[in-house]
N, C-alpha and C positions, 0 to 999 in steps of 0.2 A: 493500667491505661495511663495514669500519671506518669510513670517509668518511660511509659514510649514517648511520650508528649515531652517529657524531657529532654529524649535522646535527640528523639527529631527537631529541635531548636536547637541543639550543640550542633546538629549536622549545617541545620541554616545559615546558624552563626557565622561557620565554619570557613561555608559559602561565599559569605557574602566577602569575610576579612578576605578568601582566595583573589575574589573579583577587585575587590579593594586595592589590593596590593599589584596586582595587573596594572587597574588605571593609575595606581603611584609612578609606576614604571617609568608607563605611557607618558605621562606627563614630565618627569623628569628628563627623560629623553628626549620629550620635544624643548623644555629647557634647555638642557647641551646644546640640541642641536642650533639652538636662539643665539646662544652664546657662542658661539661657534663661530658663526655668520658676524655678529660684532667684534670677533677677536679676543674675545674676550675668555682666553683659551684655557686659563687656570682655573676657572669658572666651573665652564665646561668639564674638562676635565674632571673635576671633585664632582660634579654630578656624575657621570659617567662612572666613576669609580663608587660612585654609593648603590649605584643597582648594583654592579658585581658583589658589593661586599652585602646588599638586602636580598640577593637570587643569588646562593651559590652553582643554582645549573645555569648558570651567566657569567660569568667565570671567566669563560674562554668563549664566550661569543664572538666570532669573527670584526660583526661590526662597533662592536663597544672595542675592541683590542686595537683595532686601524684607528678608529674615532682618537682613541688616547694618545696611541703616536703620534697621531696630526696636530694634538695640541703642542706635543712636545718640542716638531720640527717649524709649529707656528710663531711658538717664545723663543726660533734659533736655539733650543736648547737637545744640540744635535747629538750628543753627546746619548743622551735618554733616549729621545726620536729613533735611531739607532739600535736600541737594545729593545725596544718593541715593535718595531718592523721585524727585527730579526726572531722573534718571541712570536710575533704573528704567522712568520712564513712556516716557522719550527711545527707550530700547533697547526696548521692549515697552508700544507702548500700545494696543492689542487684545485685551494679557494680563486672563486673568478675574481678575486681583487689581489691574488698573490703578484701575478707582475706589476701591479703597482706600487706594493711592498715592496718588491724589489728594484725596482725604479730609488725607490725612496733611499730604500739604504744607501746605494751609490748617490743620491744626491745629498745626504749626511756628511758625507766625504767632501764632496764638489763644494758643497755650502761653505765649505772651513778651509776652503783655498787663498793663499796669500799671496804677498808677494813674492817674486824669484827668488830672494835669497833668504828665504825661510826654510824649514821641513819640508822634503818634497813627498814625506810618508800619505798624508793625506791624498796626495792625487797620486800615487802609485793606488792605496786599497781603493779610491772610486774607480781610476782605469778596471783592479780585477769586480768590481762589483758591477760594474758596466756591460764588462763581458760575460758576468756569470748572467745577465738581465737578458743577452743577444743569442745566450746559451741553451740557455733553460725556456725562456720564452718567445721562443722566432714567431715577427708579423704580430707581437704585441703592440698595442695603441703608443707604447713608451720607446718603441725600437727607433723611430726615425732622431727623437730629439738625444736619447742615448750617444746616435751613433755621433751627432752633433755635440757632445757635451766629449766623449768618448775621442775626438779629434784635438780638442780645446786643452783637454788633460796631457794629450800624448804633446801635444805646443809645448805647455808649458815644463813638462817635464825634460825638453829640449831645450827650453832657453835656460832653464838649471845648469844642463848639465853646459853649456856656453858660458855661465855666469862662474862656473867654479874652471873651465880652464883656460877663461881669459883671464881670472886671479890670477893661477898657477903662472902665464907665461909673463905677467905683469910682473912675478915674483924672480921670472927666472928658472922658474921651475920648468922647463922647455919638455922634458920629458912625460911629464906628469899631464903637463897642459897637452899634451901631443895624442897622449892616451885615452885623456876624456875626450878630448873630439871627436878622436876616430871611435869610439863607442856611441857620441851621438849621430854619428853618420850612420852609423852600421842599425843605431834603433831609431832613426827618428829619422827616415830618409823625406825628403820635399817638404822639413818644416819650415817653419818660418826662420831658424835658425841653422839651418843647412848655408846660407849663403857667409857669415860671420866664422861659423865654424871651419869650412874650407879656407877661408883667409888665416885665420889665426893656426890654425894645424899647418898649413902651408910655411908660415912666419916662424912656429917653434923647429920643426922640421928643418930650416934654414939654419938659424942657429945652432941646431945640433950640427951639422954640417952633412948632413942628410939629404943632398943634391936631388937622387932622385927621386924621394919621398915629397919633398919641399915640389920638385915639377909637378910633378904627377895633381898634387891639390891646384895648384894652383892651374895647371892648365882643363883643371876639370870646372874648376873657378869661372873660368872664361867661359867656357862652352855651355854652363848651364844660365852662367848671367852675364851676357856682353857688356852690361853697363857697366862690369866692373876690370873690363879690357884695361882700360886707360890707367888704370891703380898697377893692375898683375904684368902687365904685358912689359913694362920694366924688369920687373924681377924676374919675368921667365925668361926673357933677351940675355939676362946676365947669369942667369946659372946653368943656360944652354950655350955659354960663351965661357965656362970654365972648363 
Protein backbone atom coordinates (compact mmCIF):
# COMPACT_ATOMS: atom_id res chain seq x y z
CA UNK A 1 0.00 0.00 0.00
CA UNK A 2 3.00 2.33 0.89
CA UNK A 3 4.46 1.43 -2.54
CA UNK A 4 1.38 2.73 -4.29
CA UNK A 5 1.03 5.83 -2.15
CA UNK A 6 4.35 6.43 -3.19
CA UNK A 7 4.00 5.92 -6.88
CA UNK A 8 0.97 7.84 -6.89
CA UNK A 9 2.77 11.30 -5.39
CA UNK A 10 5.77 10.87 -8.08
CA UNK A 11 2.71 10.85 -10.59
CA UNK A 12 1.25 14.06 -8.88
CA UNK A 13 4.31 15.63 -8.47
CA UNK A 14 4.95 14.90 -11.75
CA UNK A 15 1.71 16.72 -12.66
CA UNK A 16 1.83 19.42 -11.28
CA UNK A 17 5.84 20.35 -12.34
CA UNK A 18 4.02 19.46 -16.06
CA UNK A 19 1.45 22.32 -15.31
CA UNK A 20 4.12 24.32 -13.86
CA UNK A 21 6.23 24.50 -16.62
CA UNK A 22 3.03 25.25 -18.95
CA UNK A 23 2.23 28.48 -17.03
CA UNK A 24 6.21 29.37 -17.11
CA UNK A 25 5.77 29.29 -20.79
CA UNK A 26 2.68 31.27 -20.63
CA UNK A 27 3.94 33.80 -18.81
CA UNK A 28 7.20 34.13 -20.35
CA UNK A 29 5.55 34.71 -23.50
CA UNK A 30 3.33 37.12 -22.34
CA UNK A 31 6.62 38.77 -21.34
CA UNK A 32 8.11 38.77 -24.93
CA UNK A 33 5.32 39.76 -26.07
CA UNK A 34 5.24 43.00 -23.30
CA UNK A 35 8.57 43.57 -24.49
CA UNK A 36 7.90 43.52 -27.77
CA UNK A 37 5.36 46.16 -27.74
CA UNK A 38 8.12 48.54 -25.89
CA UNK A 39 10.87 47.63 -28.32
CA UNK A 40 12.34 46.42 -26.34
CA UNK A 41 13.41 43.67 -28.65
CA UNK A 42 16.74 41.91 -27.29
CA UNK A 43 14.54 41.38 -24.23
CA UNK A 44 12.02 39.90 -25.95
CA UNK A 45 13.95 37.96 -27.93
CA UNK A 46 16.08 36.13 -24.90
CA UNK A 47 12.76 35.22 -23.65
CA UNK A 48 11.55 33.79 -26.66
CA UNK A 49 14.63 32.02 -27.11
CA UNK A 50 14.43 30.45 -23.39
CA UNK A 51 11.02 28.53 -24.00
CA UNK A 52 12.54 27.08 -27.20
CA UNK A 53 15.69 26.04 -25.49
CA UNK A 54 13.03 24.93 -21.87
CA UNK A 55 10.40 23.05 -24.66
CA UNK A 56 12.34 21.35 -27.10
CA UNK A 57 8.88 20.43 -29.14
CA UNK A 58 9.06 24.52 -29.41
CA UNK A 59 11.77 24.47 -31.34
CA UNK A 60 10.25 25.33 -34.47
CA UNK A 61 7.20 26.80 -33.39
CA UNK A 62 5.97 28.95 -36.15
CA UNK A 63 5.12 31.73 -33.95
CA UNK A 64 8.18 31.86 -31.54
CA UNK A 65 10.43 31.65 -34.97
CA UNK A 66 8.40 34.99 -36.73
CA UNK A 67 8.30 36.47 -33.07
CA UNK A 68 12.57 36.19 -33.20
CA UNK A 69 12.93 37.61 -36.54
CA UNK A 70 10.83 40.53 -35.76
CA UNK A 71 12.99 41.30 -33.02
CA UNK A 72 15.86 41.07 -35.40
CA UNK A 73 14.38 43.36 -38.20
CA UNK A 74 13.19 45.72 -35.16
CA UNK A 75 17.27 46.30 -33.91
CA UNK A 76 17.63 47.04 -38.10
CA UNK A 77 19.71 44.11 -37.51
CA UNK A 78 18.76 42.77 -41.07
CA UNK A 79 21.30 40.95 -41.75
CA UNK A 80 19.77 38.11 -38.80
CA UNK A 81 16.16 39.16 -39.57
CA UNK A 82 16.85 37.67 -42.91
CA UNK A 83 18.25 34.29 -42.10
CA UNK A 84 15.12 33.66 -39.75
CA UNK A 85 12.38 34.72 -42.10
CA UNK A 86 14.15 32.53 -44.47
CA UNK A 87 14.58 29.64 -41.44
CA UNK A 88 10.93 30.35 -40.92
CA UNK A 89 9.58 30.05 -44.58
CA UNK A 90 12.22 26.74 -44.97
CA UNK A 91 10.34 24.88 -41.73
CA UNK A 92 6.69 26.28 -42.65
CA UNK A 93 5.98 27.38 -45.91
CA UNK A 94 2.10 26.69 -46.15
CA UNK A 95 2.22 28.53 -42.68
CA UNK A 96 -0.76 31.48 -42.80
CA UNK A 97 1.96 33.88 -41.88
CA UNK A 98 4.49 32.56 -44.57
CA UNK A 99 3.73 35.69 -46.94
CA UNK A 100 4.56 37.67 -44.37
CA UNK A 101 7.80 36.04 -44.18
CA UNK A 102 8.14 36.58 -47.19
CA UNK A 103 7.27 40.09 -47.51
CA UNK A 104 9.97 40.50 -44.76
CA UNK A 105 12.78 39.11 -46.43
CA UNK A 106 12.52 41.43 -49.31
CA UNK A 107 12.13 44.17 -47.01
CA UNK A 108 15.67 42.99 -45.47
CA UNK A 109 16.82 43.94 -48.67
CA UNK A 110 14.74 47.27 -49.14
CA UNK A 111 15.79 48.23 -45.54
CA UNK A 112 19.58 48.41 -46.43
CA UNK A 113 19.00 50.57 -49.47
CA UNK A 114 21.48 53.63 -49.99
CA UNK A 115 22.28 55.99 -51.93
CA UNK A 116 22.87 55.75 -55.95
CA UNK A 117 26.17 55.30 -56.02
CA UNK A 118 26.63 52.69 -53.56
CA UNK A 119 26.09 48.63 -54.24
CA UNK A 120 23.06 48.29 -56.18
CA UNK A 121 23.35 44.18 -54.97
CA UNK A 122 20.85 44.99 -52.17
CA UNK A 123 17.94 46.33 -54.45
CA UNK A 124 18.73 43.75 -57.30
CA UNK A 125 17.99 40.55 -54.18
CA UNK A 126 14.71 42.79 -52.82
CA UNK A 127 13.49 43.25 -56.56
CA UNK A 128 13.93 39.05 -56.84
CA UNK A 129 12.37 38.61 -53.30
CA UNK A 130 9.64 40.82 -54.20
CA UNK A 131 8.85 38.96 -57.03
CA UNK A 132 9.33 35.64 -55.43
CA UNK A 133 6.43 37.34 -52.78
CA UNK A 134 3.90 38.30 -56.18
CA UNK A 135 4.99 34.60 -57.13
CA UNK A 136 4.39 32.28 -54.64
CA UNK A 137 1.57 34.38 -52.94
CA UNK A 138 -0.88 36.11 -55.42
CA UNK A 139 -3.84 38.62 -53.63
CA UNK A 140 -1.57 38.38 -50.32
CA UNK A 141 -2.40 41.33 -47.70
CA UNK A 142 1.61 42.36 -48.80
CA UNK A 143 0.98 42.26 -52.74
CA UNK A 144 -0.25 45.90 -53.14
CA UNK A 145 2.74 47.70 -50.95
CA UNK A 146 5.27 45.06 -52.74
CA UNK A 147 4.22 45.96 -55.89
CA UNK A 148 4.86 49.70 -54.46
CA UNK A 149 8.21 49.04 -53.00
CA UNK A 150 8.91 46.57 -56.20
CA UNK A 151 8.51 49.89 -58.53
CA UNK A 152 10.71 52.14 -56.02
CA UNK A 153 13.57 49.28 -56.43
CA UNK A 154 13.41 48.95 -60.23
CA UNK A 155 13.72 53.51 -59.92
CA UNK A 156 16.46 53.16 -58.24
CA UNK A 157 18.16 50.61 -59.95
CA UNK A 158 17.72 53.06 -63.15
CA UNK A 159 19.05 56.00 -61.67
CA UNK A 160 22.26 53.63 -60.97
CA UNK A 161 22.58 52.58 -64.01
CA UNK A 162 22.32 56.78 -65.30
CA UNK A 163 24.70 57.52 -62.33
CA UNK A 164 27.48 55.09 -63.86
CA UNK A 165 27.00 56.28 -67.64
CA UNK A 166 26.92 59.83 -67.10
CA UNK A 167 30.52 59.01 -65.22
CA UNK A 168 31.49 57.18 -68.26
CA UNK A 169 30.52 60.02 -70.75
CA UNK A 170 31.93 62.71 -68.16
CA UNK A 171 35.05 60.47 -68.71
CA UNK A 172 34.83 60.29 -72.28
CA UNK A 173 34.16 57.08 -72.25
CA UNK A 174 31.35 57.82 -74.91
CA UNK A 175 30.98 54.13 -75.78
CA UNK A 176 30.71 52.60 -72.52
CA UNK A 177 28.30 55.49 -71.31
CA UNK A 178 26.34 54.87 -74.68
CA UNK A 179 25.86 51.09 -73.59
CA UNK A 180 24.75 51.59 -70.12
CA UNK A 181 21.99 53.73 -71.08
CA UNK A 182 20.75 51.92 -73.77
CA UNK A 183 20.63 48.94 -71.17
CA UNK A 184 18.65 51.14 -68.79
CA UNK A 185 16.21 52.01 -71.59
CA UNK A 186 15.85 48.53 -72.65
CA UNK A 187 15.11 47.58 -68.46
CA UNK A 188 13.85 50.41 -66.85
CA UNK A 189 11.45 51.72 -69.58
CA UNK A 190 9.09 55.05 -68.02
CA UNK A 191 11.60 55.46 -65.08
CA UNK A 192 12.28 58.41 -63.67
CA UNK A 193 15.50 58.27 -65.46
CA UNK A 194 14.41 57.49 -68.84
CA UNK A 195 14.34 61.23 -69.65
CA UNK A 196 18.45 62.00 -68.52
CA UNK A 197 19.25 58.75 -70.00
CA UNK A 198 17.99 59.60 -73.64
CA UNK A 199 19.68 62.92 -73.40
CA UNK A 200 23.04 61.71 -72.49
CA UNK A 201 22.98 58.43 -74.85
CA UNK A 202 21.80 60.84 -77.51
CA UNK A 203 25.08 63.32 -76.41
CA UNK A 204 27.78 60.16 -76.36
CA UNK A 205 26.21 58.67 -79.56
CA UNK A 206 27.23 62.37 -80.99
CA UNK A 207 30.39 62.23 -80.13
CA UNK A 208 31.11 58.81 -81.46
CA UNK A 209 29.84 60.43 -84.50
CA UNK A 210 27.01 58.07 -84.59
CA UNK A 211 24.48 60.50 -86.47
CA UNK A 212 21.82 58.32 -86.66
CA UNK A 213 22.01 56.73 -83.17
CA UNK A 214 22.54 60.26 -81.63
CA UNK A 215 18.78 61.26 -83.77
CA UNK A 216 17.07 58.61 -83.17
CA UNK A 217 17.59 59.47 -78.91
CA UNK A 218 17.23 62.46 -79.19
CA UNK A 219 14.19 62.83 -81.23
CA UNK A 220 12.52 60.07 -79.09
CA UNK A 221 13.67 62.84 -76.35
CA UNK A 222 11.37 65.10 -77.80
CA UNK A 223 8.32 63.26 -78.35
CA UNK A 224 8.17 61.60 -75.04
CA UNK A 225 9.11 65.15 -73.19
CA UNK A 226 8.26 68.31 -75.14
CA UNK A 227 9.66 70.27 -72.39
CA UNK A 228 12.88 69.26 -73.40
CA UNK A 229 12.19 70.44 -77.31
CA UNK A 230 14.02 73.71 -76.52
CA UNK A 231 17.52 71.95 -75.36
CA UNK A 232 17.32 68.83 -78.35
CA UNK A 233 15.75 70.63 -81.08
CA UNK A 234 19.17 72.41 -81.73
CA UNK A 235 21.04 69.41 -81.85
CA UNK A 236 18.44 67.49 -84.00
CA UNK A 237 18.40 70.69 -86.67
CA UNK A 238 22.10 70.12 -86.81
CA UNK A 239 22.76 66.52 -87.35
CA UNK A 240 19.66 66.37 -89.84
CA UNK A 241 21.75 69.27 -91.51
CA UNK A 242 24.91 67.09 -91.99
Amino acid sequence: MKKYLSVLLLVVLAGCAEKQEVFDQAALFKQAEENMVKGSFEKARKDYQEIQEKAPDRSYDPALMLRIADTYFGEEKYDEARVEYQAFLNYHPVNKDAAYAQFQVAMCSYSQLTTIDRDPEPVHTAVKEFETLKSKFPKSAYEEQASRSLLLCKDRLAEYELYVGRFYHKKGSYLAAAARLETLLKEYPGSTAEKDALYYAGLSYKELGRRDDALRQFELLAKKYPSMLDIVGPLISTLKSK
